[in-house]
N, C-alpha and C positions, 0 to 999 in steps of 0.2 A: 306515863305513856304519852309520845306527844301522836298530836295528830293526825303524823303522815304511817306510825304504827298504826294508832287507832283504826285508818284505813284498813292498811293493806289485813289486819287484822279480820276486818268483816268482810272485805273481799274475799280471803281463802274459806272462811266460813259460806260465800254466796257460792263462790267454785265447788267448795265441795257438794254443799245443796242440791248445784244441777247436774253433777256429777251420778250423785246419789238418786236422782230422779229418773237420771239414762238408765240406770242399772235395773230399776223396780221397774219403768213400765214396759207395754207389750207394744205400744204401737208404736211403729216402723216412725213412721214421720214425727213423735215426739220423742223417741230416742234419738232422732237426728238434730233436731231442735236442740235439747238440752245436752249432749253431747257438742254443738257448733257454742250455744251460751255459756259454756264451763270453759271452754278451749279463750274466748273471747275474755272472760273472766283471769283467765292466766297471763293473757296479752297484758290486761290493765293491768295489773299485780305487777308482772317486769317492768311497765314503767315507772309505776307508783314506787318499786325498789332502786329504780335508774336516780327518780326523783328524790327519796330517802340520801340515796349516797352525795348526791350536790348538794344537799342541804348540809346534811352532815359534814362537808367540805368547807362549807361556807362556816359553819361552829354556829348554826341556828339551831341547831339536836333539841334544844330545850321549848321552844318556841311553840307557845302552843299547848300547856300542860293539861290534859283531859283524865276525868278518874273513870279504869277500866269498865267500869260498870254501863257508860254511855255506850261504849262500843260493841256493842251485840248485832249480830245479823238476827233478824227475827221474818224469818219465811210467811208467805200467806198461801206456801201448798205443804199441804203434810205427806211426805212419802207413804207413809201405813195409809191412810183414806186419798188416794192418787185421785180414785173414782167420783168422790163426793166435792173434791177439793176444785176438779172439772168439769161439775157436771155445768154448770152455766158459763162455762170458760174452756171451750174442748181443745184449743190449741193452746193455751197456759199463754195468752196475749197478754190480757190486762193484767191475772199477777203478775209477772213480771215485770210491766212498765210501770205498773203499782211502786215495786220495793225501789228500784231505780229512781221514779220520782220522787220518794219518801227519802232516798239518802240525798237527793239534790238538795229536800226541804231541810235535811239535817245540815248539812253545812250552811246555807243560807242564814241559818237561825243559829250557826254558832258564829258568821258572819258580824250577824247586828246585836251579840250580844257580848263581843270579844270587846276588851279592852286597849290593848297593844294593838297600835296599829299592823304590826308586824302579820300578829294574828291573825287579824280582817283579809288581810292581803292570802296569804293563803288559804285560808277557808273560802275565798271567793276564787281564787284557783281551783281550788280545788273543788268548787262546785259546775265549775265549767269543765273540768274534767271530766266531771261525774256528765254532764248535757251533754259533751262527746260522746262519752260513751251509752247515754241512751240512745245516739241516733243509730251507733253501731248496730246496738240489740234490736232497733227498730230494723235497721235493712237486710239484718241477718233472717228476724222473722219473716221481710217480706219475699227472701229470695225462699226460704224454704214453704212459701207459701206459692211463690207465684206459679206450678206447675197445675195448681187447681185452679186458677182465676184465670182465664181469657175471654174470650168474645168470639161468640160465632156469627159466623154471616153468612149470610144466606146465596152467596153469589159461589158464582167457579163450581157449582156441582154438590157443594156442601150441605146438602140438606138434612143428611142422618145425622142425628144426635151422636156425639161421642160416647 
C-alpha cells in the first residue's frame, strides 16, 4: 500500500466516523457539525483520488511502500459513550482538531524518516494537505459556531438580553 492508499484509506474510515456520529446523536447543532465534517471528508478523498490517478500517470504507484498496519484511523470520540466522550468537549472541537493534527504529525514523521527523496517530497505534500484541510474543519466549526457568538451593545434600544 503506497501512501497516497494509505490516506485515502484513513480518510474514508474518518468520513465514515462523522458520518456515524450525525446518525447517533440527538443534538441538532452536532448533527450538523458532523454531517458538514463527513461531507468535507468526502471533498478531500476526491482530491486525494484526483491525486492517486496523476501519480499513477506519472508510474510513481509504487513510491512510498507503507505496511497496512500504519494506516488506521483511530477516533478520540467513541459513538456508544457520545455523552462521556463530550463531556469536557460539548461541541467535538478539540477532538477533532486533535485527529487532524495527529495525522499532520503522521506525515511529518514519515517526512524525516523517509529515505527516497521521492518519498519526503510527498509525505511533506501531503502534510500540507492535510494543514489545508484543518483550516477547512477550522472554519467549518466556526461558521457553524458563529450564530451563538456575537456582541451586544448596549446602544440603538438593545438593552434586553436575547
Amino acid at each position: 500500500m503506497n501512501i497516497l492508499e494509505c490516506t485515502i484509506k484513513m480518510k474514508k474510515e474518518t468520513q465514515a466516523h462523522y458520518a456515524q456520529l450525525a446518525e447517533v446523536t440527538t443534538d441538532m447543532e452536532l448533527k450538523r457539525l458532523f454531517s458538514m465534517l463527513a461531507a468535507a471528508e468526502d471533498e478531500h478523498i476526491d482530491n486525494l483520488i484526483q491525486l492517486q490517478g496523476t501519480m499513477d500517470k506519472l508510474n510513481q504507484k509504487d513510491v512510498g511502500k507503507l505496511d497496512e498496519s500504519v494506516c488506521v484511523y483511530s477516533s478520540h470520540i467513541d459513538p456508544r459513550h457520545l455523552a462521556d466522550a463530550l463531556r469536557h468537549d460539548p461541541d467535538a472541537y478539540r477532538h477533532v482538531v486533535q485527529e487532524e493534527e495527529e495525522t499532520i504529525e503522521f506525515f511529518d514523521q514519515l517526512s524525516n524518516q523517509a529515505e527516497n527523496d521521492e518519498l519526503k517530497k510527498l509525505c511533506r505534500m501531503q502534510a500540507t494537505k492535510e494543514r489545508e484541510h484543518l483550516t477547512m474543519l477550522e472554519n467549518i466549526y466556526f461558521f457553524v459556531e458563529e450564530p451563538r457568538t456575537y456582541l451586544e451593545w448596549g446602544e440603538f434600544s438593545n438593552l434586553k438580553s436575547l
